[in-house]
N, CA, C and O of each residue as an XYZ file, in Angstrom:
444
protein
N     -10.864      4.301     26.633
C     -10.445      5.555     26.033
C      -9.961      5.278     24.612
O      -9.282      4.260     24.472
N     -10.225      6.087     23.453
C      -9.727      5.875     22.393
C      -8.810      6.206     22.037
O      -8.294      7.184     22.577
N      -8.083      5.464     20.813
C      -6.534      5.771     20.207
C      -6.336      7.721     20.591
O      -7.334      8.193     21.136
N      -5.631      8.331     20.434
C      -5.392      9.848     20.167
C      -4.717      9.685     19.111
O      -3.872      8.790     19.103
N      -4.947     10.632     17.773
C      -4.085     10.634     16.915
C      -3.428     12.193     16.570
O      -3.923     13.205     17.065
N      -2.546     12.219     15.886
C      -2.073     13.483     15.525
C      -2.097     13.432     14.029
O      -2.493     12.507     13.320
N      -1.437     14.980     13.556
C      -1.459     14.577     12.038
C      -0.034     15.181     11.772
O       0.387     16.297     12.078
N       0.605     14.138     11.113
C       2.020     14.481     11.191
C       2.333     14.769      9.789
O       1.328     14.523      9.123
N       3.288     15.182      9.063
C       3.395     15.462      7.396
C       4.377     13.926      7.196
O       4.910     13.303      8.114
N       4.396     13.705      6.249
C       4.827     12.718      5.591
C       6.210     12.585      5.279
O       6.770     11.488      5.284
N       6.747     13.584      5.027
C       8.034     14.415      4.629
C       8.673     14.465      5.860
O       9.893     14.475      5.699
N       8.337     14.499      7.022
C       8.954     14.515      8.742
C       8.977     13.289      9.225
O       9.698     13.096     10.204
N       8.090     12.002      8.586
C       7.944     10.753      8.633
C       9.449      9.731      8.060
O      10.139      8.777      8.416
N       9.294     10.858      6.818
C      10.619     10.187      6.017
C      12.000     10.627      6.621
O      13.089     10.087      6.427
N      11.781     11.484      7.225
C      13.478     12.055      7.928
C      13.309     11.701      8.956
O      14.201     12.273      9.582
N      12.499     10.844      9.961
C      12.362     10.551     10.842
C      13.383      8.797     10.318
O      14.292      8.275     10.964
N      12.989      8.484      9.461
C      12.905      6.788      9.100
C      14.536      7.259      8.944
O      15.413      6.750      9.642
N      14.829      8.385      7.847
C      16.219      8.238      7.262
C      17.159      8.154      8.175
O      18.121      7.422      7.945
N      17.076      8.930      9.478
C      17.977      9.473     10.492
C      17.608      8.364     11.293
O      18.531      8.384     12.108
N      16.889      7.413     11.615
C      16.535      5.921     12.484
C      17.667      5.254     11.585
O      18.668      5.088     12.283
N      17.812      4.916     10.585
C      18.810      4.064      9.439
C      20.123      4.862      9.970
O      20.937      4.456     10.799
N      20.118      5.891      9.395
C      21.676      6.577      9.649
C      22.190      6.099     11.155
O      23.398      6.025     11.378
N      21.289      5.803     12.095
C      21.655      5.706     13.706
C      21.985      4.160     13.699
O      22.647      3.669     14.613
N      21.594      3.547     12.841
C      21.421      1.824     13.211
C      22.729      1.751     12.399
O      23.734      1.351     12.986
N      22.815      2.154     10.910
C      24.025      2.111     10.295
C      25.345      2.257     11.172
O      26.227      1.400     11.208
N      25.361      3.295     11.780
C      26.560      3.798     12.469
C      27.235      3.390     13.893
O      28.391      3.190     14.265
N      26.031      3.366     14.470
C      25.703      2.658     15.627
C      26.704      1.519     15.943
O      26.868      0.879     14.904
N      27.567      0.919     17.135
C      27.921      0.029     17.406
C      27.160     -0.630     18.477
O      27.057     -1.856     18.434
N      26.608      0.040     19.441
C      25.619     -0.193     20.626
C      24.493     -1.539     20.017
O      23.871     -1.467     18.957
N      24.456     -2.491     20.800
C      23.069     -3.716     20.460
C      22.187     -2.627     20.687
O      21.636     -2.163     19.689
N      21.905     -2.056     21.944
C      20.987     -1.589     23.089
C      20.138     -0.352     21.450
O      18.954     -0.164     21.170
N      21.338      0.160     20.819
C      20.645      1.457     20.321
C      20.448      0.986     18.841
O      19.810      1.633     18.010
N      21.013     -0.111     18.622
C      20.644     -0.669     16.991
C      19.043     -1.067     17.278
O      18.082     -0.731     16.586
N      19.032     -1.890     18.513
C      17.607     -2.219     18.500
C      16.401     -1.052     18.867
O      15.216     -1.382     18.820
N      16.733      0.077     19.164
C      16.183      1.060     19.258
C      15.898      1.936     18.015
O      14.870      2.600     17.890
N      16.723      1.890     17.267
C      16.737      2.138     16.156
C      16.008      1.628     15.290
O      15.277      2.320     14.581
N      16.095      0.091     15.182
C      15.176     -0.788     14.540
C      13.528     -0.792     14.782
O      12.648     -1.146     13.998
N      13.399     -0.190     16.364
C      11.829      0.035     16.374
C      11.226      1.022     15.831
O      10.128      1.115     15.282
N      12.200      1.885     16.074
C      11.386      3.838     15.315
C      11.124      3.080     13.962
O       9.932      2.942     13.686
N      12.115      2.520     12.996
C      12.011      2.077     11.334
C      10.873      0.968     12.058
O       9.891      0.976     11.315
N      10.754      0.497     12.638
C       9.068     -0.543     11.764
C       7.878      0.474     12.432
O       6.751      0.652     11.971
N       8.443      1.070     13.616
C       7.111      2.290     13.689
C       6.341      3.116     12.789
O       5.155      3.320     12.532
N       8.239      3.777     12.158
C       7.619      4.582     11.461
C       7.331      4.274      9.758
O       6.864      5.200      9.096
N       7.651      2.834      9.030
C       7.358      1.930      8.208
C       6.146      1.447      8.245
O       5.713      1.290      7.104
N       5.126      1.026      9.381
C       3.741      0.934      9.241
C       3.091      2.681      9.113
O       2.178      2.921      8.322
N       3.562      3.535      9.791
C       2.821      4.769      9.474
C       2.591      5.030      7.983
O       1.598      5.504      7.431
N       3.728      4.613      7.476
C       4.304      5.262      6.189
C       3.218      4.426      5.114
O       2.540      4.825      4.168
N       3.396      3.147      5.713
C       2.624      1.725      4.735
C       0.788      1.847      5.113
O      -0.143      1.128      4.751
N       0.813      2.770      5.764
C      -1.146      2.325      5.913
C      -1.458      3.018      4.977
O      -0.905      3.953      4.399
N      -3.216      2.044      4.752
C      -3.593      2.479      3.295
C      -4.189      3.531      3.897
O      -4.944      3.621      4.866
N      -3.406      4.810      2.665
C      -3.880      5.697      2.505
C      -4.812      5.934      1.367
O      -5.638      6.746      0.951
N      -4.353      5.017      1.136
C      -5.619      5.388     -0.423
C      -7.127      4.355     -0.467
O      -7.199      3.253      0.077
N      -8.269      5.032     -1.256
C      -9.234      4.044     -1.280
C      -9.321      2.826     -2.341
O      -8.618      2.543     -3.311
N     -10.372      2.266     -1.817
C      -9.960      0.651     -2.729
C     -10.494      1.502     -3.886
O      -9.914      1.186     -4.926
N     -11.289      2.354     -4.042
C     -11.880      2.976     -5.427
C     -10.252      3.428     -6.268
O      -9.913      2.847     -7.298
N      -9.410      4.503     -5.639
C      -8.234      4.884     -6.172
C      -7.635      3.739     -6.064
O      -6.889      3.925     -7.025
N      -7.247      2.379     -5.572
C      -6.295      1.510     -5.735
C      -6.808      0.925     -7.249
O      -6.066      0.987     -8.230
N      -7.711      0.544     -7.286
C      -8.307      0.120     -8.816
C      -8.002      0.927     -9.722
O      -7.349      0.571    -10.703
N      -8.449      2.217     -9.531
C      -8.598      3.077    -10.788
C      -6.791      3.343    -11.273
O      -6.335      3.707    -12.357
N      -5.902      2.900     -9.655
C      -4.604      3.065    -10.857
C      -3.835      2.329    -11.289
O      -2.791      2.560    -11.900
N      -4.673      0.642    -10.771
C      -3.781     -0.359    -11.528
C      -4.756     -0.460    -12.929
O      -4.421     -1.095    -13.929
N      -5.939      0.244    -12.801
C      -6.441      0.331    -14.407
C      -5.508      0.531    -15.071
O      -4.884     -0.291    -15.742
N      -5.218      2.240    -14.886
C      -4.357      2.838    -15.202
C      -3.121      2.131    -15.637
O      -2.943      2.259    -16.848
N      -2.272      1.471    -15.072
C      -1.592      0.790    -15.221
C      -1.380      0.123    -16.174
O      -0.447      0.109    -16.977
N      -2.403     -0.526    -16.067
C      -2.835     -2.305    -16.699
C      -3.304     -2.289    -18.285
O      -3.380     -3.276    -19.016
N      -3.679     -0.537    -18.728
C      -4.213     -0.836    -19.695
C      -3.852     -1.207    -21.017
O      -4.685     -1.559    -21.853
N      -2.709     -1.142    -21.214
C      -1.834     -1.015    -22.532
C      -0.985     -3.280    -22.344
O      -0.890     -4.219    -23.135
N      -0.649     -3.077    -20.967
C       0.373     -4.245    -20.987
C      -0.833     -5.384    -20.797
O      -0.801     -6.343    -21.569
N      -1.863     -5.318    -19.830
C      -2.616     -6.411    -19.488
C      -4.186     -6.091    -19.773
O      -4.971     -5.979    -18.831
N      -4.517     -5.978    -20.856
C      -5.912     -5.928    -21.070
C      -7.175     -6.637    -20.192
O      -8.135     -6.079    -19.661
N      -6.766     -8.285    -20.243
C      -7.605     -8.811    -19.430
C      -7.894     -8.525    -18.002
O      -8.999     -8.808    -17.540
N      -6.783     -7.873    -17.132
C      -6.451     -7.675    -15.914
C      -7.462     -6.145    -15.851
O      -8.302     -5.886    -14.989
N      -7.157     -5.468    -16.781
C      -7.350     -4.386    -16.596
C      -9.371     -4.175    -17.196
O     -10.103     -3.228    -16.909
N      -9.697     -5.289    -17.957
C     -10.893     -5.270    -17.732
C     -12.157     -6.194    -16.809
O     -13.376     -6.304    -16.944
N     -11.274     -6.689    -15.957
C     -11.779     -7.487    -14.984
C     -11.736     -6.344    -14.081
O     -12.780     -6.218    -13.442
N     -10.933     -5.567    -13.865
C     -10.724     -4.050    -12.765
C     -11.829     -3.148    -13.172
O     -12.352     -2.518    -12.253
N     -12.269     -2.970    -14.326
C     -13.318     -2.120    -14.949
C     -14.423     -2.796    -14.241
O     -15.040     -2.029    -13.502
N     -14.853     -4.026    -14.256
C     -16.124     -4.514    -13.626
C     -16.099     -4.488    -12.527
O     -17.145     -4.593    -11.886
N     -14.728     -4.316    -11.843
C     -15.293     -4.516    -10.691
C     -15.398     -2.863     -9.854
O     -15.915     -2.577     -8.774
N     -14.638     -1.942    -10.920
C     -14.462     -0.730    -10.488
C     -15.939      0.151    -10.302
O     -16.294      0.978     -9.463
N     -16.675     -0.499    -11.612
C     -17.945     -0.318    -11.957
C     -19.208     -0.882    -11.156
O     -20.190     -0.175    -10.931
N     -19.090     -2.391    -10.688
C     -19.847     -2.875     -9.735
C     -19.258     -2.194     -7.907
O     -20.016     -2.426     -6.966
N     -18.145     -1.540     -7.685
C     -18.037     -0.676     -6.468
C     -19.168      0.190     -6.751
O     -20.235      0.038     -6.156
N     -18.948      1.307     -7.840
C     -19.265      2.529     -8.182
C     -20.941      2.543     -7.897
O     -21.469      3.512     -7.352
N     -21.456      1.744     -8.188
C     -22.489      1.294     -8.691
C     -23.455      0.665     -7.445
O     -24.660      0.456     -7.592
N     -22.719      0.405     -6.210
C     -23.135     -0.202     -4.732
C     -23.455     -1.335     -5.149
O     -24.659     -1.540     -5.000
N     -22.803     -2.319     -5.692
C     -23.269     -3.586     -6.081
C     -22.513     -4.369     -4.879
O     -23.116     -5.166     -4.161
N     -21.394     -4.124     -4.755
C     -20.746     -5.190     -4.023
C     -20.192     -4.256     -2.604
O     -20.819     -3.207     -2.456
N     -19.259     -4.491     -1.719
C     -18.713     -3.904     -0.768
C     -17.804     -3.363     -0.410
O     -17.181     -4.014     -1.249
N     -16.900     -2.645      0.136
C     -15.891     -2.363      0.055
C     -14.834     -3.645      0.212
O     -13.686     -3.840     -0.186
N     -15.741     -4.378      0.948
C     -14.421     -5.283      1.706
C     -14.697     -6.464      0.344
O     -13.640     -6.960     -0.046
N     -15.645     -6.831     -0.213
C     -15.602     -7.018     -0.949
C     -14.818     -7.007     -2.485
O     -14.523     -7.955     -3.212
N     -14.653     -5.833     -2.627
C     -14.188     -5.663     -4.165
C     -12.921     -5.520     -3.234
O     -12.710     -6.733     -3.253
N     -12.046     -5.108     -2.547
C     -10.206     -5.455     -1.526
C     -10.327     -6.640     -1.813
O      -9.492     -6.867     -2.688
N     -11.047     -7.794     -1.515
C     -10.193     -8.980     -1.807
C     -10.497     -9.722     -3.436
O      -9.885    -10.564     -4.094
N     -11.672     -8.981     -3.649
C     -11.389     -9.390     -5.203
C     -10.313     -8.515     -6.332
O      -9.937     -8.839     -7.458
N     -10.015     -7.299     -5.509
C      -8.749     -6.756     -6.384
C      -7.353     -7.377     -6.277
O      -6.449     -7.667     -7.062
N      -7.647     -7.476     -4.541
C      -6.063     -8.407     -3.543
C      -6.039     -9.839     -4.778
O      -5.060    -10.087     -5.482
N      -7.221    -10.555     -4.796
C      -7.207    -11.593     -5.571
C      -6.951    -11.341     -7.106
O      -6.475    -12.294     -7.723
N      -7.128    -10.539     -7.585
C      -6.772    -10.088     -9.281
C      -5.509     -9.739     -9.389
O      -4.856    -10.089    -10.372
N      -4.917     -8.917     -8.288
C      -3.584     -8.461     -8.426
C      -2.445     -9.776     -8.054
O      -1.299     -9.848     -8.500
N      -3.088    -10.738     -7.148
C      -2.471    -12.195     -6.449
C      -2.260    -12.986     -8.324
O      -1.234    -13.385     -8.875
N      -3.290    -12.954     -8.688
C      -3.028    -13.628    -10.320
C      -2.309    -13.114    -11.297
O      -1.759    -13.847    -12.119
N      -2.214    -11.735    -11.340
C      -1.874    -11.488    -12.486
C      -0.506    -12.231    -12.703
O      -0.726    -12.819    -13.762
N       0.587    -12.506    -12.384
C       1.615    -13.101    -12.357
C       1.647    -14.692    -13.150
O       2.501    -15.298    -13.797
N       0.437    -14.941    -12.778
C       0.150    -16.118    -13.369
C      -0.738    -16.118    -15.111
O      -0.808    -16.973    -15.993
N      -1.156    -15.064    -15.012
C      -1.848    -14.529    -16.271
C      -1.113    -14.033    -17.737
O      -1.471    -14.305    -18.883
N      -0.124    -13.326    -17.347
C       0.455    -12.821    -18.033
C       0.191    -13.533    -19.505
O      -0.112    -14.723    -19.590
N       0.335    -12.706    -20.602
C       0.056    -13.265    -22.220
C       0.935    -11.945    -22.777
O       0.982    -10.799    -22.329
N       1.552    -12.497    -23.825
C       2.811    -11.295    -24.613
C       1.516    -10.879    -26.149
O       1.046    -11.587    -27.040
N       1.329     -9.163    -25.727
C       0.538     -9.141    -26.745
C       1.221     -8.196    -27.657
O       0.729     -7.933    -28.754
């Protein structure tokens, strides 16, 4: 049988997480801190899945990138362009962005 999903708003996600914190904060109970602690990583992966596509993850560290990191940001152009273009794959251009964004730290140049 497959997953069932619902569609929940995002905004009910976050008052869900805030009021899990407020309960763990206050909380003296082990039994209900750790209960507490599961709703927050429950509802912390809901919150954390990619919602966005690897096409929009590129196009907004372009965005980003263009003024502070030129090089970064035109290595993202080729590869934004070789997606666009069906050159390469999805899963493909994820770990060559995962891998561009893994460097930049190491790249950095004061222009």
């Amino acid at each position: 049988m497959g997953e069932d999903k619902i569609v929940v708003s995002k905004d009910i996600l976050i008052k869900i997480k805030s009021r899990a914190q407020t309960i763990k904060s206050l909380c003296k109970d082990k039994a209900l801190i750790k209960e507490a602690e599961e709703i927050l990583d429950l509802v912390s992966k809901e919150l954390n899945k990619d919602t966005e596509t690897v096409m929009e993850k590129i196009e907004q560290k372009m965005r980003e990138t263009r003024s502070s990191n030129p090089d970064l940001n035109a290595n993202l152009y080729i590869l934004h362009r070789n997606l666009l273009n069906n050159k390469i794959t999805k899963e493909d251009a994820l770990a060559l962005y995962k891998m561009y964004i893994d460097s930049e730290i190491f790249d950095k140049k004061i222009y």
